[in-house]
Backbone as CSV, one residue per row, in Angstrom:
resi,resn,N_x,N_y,N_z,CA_x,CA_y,CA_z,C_x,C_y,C_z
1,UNK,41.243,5.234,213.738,41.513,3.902,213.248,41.205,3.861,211.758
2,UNK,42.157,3.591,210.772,41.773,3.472,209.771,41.601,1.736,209.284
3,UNK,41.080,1.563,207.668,40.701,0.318,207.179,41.733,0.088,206.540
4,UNK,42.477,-0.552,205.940,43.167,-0.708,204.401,42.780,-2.384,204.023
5,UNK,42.451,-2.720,203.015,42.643,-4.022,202.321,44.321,-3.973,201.027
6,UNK,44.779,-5.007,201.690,45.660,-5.465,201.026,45.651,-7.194,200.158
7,UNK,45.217,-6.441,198.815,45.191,-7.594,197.842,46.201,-8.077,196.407
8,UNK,46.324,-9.110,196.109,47.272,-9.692,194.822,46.697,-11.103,194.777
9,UNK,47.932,-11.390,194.302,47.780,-12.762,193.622,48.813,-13.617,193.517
10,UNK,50.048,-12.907,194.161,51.703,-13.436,194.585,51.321,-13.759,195.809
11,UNK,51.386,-14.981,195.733,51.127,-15.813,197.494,52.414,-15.773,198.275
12,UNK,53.420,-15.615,197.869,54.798,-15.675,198.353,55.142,-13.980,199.124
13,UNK,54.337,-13.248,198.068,54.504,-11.739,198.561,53.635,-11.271,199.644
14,UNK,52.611,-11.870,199.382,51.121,-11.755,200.087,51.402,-12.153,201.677
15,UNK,52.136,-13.634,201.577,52.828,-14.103,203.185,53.769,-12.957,203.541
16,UNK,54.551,-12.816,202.979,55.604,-11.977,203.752,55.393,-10.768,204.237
17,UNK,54.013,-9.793,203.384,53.610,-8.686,203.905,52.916,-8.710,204.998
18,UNK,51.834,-9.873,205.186,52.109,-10.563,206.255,52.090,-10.603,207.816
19,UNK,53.247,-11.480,207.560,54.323,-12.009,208.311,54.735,-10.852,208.843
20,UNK,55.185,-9.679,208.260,56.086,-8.602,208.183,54.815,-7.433,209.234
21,UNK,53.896,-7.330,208.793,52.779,-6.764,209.802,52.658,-7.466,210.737
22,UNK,52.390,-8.691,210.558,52.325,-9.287,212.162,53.159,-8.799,212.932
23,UNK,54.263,-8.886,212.500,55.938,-8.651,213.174,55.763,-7.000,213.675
24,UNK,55.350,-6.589,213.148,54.753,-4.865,213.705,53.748,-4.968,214.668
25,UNK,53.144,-5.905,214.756,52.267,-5.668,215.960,51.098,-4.982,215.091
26,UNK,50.897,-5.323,213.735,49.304,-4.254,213.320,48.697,-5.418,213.353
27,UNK,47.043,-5.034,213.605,46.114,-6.491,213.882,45.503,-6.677,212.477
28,UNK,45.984,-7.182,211.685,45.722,-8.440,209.994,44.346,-9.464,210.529
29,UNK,43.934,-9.330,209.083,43.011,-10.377,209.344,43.005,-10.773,207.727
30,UNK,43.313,-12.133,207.659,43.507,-12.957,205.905,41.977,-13.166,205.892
31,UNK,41.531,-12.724,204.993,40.016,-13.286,204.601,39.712,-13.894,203.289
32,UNK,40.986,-14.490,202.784,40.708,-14.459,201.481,40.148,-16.009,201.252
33,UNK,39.954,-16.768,202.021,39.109,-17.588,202.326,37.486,-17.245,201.579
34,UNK,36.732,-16.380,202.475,35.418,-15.835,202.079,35.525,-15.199,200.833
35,UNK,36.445,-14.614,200.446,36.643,-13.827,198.954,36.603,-14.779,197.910
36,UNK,34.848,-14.836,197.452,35.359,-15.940,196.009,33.808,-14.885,195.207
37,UNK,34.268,-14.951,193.917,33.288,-14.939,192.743,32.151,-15.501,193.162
38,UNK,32.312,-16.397,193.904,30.369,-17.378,193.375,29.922,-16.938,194.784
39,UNK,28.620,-16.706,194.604,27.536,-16.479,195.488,26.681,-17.607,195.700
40,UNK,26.185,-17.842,196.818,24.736,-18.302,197.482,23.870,-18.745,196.365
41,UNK,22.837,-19.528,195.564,22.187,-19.652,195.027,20.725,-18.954,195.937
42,UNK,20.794,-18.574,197.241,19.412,-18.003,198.004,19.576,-16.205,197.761
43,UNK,20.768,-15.973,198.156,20.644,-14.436,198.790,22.324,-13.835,198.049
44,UNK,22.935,-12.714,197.722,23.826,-12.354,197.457,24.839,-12.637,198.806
45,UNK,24.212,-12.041,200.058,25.705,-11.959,200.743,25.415,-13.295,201.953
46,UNK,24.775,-14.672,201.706,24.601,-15.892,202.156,25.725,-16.532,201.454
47,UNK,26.990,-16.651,202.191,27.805,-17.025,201.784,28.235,-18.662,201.968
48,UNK,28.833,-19.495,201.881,28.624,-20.679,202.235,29.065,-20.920,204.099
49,UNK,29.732,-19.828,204.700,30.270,-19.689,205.464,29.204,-19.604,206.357
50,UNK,28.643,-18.458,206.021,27.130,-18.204,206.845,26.332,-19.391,206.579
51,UNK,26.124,-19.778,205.982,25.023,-20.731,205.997,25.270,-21.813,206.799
52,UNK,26.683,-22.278,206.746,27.411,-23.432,208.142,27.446,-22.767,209.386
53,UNK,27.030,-21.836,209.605,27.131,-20.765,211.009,25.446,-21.266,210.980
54,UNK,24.283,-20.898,210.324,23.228,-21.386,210.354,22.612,-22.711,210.458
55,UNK,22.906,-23.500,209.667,22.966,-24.828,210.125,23.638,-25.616,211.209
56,UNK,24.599,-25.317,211.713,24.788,-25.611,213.123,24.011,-24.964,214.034
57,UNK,23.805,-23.683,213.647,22.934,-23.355,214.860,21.700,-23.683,215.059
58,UNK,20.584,-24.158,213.689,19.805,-24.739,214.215,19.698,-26.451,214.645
59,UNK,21.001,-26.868,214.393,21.558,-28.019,215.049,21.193,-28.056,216.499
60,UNK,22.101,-26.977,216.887,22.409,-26.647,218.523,20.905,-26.401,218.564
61,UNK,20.163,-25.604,218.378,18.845,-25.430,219.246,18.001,-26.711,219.068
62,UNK,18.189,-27.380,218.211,17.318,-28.605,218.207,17.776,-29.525,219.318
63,UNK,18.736,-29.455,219.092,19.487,-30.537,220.436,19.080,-30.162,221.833
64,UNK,19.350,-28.701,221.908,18.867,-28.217,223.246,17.097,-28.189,223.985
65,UNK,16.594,-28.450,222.888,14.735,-28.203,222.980,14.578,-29.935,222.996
66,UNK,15.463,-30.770,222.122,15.258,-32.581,222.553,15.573,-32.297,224.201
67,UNK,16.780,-31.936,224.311,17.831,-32.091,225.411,16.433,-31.519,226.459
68,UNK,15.890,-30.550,226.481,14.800,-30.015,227.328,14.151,-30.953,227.756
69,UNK,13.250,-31.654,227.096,11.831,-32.016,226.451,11.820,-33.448,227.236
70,UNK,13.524,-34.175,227.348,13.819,-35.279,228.051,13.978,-34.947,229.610
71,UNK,14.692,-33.694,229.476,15.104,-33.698,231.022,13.610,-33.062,231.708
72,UNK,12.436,-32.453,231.051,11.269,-32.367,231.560,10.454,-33.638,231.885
73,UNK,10.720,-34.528,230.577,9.559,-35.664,231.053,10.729,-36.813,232.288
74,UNK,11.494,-37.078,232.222,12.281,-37.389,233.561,12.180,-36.931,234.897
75,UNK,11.540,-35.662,234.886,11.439,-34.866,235.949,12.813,-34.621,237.316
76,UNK,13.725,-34.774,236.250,14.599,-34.063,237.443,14.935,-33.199,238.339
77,UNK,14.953,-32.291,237.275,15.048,-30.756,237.434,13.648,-30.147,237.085
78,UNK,13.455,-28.993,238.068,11.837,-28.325,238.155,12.016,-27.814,236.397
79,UNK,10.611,-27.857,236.067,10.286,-27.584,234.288,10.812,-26.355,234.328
80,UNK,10.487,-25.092,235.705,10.908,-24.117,234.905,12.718,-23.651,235.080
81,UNK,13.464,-24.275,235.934,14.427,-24.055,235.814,15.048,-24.473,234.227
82,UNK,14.154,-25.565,233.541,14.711,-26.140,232.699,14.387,-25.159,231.339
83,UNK,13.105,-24.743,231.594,12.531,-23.575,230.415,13.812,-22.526,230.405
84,UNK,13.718,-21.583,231.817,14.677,-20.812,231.667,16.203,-20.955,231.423
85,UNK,16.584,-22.153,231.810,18.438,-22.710,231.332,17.834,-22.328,229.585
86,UNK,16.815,-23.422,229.162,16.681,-23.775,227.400,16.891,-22.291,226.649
87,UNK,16.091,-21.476,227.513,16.215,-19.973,226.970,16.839,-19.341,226.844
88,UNK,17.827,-19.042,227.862,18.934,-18.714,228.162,20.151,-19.301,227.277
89,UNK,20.196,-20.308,227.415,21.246,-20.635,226.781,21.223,-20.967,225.237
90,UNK,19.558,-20.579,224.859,19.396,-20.240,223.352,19.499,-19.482,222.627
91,UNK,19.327,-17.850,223.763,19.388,-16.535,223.205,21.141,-16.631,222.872
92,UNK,21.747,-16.822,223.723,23.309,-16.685,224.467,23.708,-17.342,222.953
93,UNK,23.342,-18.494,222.380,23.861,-19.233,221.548,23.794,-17.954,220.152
94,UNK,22.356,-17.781,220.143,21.837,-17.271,218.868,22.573,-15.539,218.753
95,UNK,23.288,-14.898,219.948,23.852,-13.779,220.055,25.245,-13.924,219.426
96,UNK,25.910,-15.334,219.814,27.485,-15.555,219.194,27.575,-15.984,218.101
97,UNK,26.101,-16.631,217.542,26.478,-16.878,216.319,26.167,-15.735,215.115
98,UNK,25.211,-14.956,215.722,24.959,-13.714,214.964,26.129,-12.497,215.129
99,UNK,26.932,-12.496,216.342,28.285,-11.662,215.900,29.024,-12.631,214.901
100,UNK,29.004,-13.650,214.846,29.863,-14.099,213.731,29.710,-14.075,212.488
101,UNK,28.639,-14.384,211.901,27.974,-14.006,211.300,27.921,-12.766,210.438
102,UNK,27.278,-11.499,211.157,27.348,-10.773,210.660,29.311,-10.170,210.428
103,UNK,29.988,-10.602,211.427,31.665,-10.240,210.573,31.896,-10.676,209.608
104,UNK,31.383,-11.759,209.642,31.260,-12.603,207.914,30.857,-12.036,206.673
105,UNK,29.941,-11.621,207.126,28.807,-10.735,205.938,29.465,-9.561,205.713
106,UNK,30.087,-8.713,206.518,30.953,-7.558,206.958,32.483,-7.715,205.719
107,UNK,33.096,-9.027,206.055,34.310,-9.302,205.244,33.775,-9.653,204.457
108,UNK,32.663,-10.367,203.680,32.538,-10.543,202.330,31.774,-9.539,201.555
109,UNK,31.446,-8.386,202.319,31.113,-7.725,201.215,31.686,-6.514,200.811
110,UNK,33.054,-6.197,202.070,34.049,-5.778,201.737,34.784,-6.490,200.283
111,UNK,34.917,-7.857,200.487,35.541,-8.512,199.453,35.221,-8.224,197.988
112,UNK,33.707,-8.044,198.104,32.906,-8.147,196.873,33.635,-6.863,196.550
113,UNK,33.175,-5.448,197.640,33.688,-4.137,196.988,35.072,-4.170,196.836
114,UNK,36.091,-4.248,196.959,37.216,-3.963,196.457,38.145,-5.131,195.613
115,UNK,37.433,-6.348,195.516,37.854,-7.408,194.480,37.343,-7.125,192.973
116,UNK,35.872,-6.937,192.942,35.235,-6.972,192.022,35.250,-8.023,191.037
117,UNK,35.227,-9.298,191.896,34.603,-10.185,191.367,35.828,-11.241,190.698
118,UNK,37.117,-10.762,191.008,38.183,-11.367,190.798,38.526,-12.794,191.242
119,UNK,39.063,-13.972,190.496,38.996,-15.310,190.862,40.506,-15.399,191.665
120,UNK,39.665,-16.000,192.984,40.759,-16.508,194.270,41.771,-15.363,194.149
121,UNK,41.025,-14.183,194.920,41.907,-13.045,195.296,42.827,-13.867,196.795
122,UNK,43.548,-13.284,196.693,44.348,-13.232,198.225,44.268,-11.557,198.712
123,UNK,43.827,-11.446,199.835,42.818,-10.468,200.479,43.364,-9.894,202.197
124,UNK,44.084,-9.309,202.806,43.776,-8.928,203.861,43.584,-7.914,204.220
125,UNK,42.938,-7.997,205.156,42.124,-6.881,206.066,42.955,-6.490,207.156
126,UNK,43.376,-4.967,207.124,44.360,-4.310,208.428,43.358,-3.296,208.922
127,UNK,43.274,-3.513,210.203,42.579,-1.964,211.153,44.198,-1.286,211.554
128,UNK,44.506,-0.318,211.162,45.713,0.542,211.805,45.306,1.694,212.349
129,UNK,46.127,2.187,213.076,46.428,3.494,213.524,46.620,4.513,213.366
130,UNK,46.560,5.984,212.733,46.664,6.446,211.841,48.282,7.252,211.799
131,UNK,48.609,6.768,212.807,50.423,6.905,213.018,50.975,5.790,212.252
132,UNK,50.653,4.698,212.436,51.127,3.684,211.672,51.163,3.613,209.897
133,UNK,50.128,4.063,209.846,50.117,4.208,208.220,51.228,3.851,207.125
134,UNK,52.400,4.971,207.228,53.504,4.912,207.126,54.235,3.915,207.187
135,UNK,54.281,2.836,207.995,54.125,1.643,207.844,53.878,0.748,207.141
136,UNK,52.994,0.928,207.425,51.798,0.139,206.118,52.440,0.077,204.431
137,UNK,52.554,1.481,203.829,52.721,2.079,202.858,54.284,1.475,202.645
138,UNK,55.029,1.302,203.237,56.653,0.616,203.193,56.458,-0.415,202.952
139,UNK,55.277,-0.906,204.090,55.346,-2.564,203.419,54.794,-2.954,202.096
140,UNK,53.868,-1.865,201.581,53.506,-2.643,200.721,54.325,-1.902,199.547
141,UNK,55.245,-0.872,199.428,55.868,-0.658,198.538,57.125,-1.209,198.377
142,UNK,57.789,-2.002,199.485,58.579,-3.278,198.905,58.092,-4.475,198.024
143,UNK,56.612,-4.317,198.093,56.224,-5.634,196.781,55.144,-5.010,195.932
144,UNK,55.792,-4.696,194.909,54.525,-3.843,193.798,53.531,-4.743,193.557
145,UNK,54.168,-6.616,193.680,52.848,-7.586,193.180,51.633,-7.260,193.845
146,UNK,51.379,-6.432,194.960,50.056,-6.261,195.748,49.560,-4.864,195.459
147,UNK,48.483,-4.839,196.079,47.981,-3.518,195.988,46.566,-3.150,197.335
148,UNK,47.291,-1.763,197.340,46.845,-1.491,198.676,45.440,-0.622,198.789
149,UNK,44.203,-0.494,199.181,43.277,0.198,199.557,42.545,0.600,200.065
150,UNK,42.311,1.932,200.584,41.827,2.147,202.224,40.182,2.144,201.974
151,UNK,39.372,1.407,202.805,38.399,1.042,203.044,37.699,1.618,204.042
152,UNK,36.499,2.055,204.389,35.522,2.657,205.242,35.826,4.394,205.224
């Protein structure tokens, strides 16, 4: 499996290459969303993205430890079924938001390495095949506005 990032700054070219991979069946991923110049004022790769992945999540666990704390003093449900649901379904929370997360951190610091710091890149990310390649290389040599580079 290889990496390639495909980046420019022709949004018109950028769709159609694309469009044009999708249409191949290679699995694209546009990240050029997360791809910006400015950093985190806390940490380099605390992106604003991550940090809304963080703040909801300690949203969700606060809600869930109120959500506890009521359904204990109500006494509905036995305390410890309620300990172990709270736990359970805290780890479970804190596991999906940390795969997300870290893909986040993953695409932006890909971004960082092969942008270098460039304002509002347009950016995607292809995992291919290494049969496919060839592919790849057609598409992006019908539009010189982009430029292609293999990653990992």
């Amino acid at each position: 499996m290889n990496h390639y990032v495909i980046k420019g700054h022709d949004y018109d070219a950028f769709r159609d290459a694309q469009d044009e991979l999708v249409n191949l069946r290679v699995d694209t991923e546009d990240i050029s969303a997360i791809c910006d110049s400015k950093t985190h004022p806390l940490h380099d790769f605390l992106t604003n993205h991550v940090v809304k992945i963080i703040k909801s999540e300690c949203l969700f666990l606060a809600v869930l430890v109120v959500s506890a704390y009521f359904a204990v003093s109500l006494a509905a449900i036995p305390v410890t079924a309620i300990i172990v649901a709270t736990i359970i379904l805290g780890m479970f929370s804190i596991w999906v938001s940390g795969m997300i997360g870290s893909d986040l951190v993953r695409y932006y610091s890909l971004c960082k390495a092969t942008t270098l710091g460039e304002k509002h890149p347009l950016v995607l990310h292809i995992e291919i095949e290494d049969y496919q390649s060839d592919i790849l290389k057609k598409v992006v040599a019908k539009r010189p506005q982009l430029q292609m580079q293999k990653v990992y």
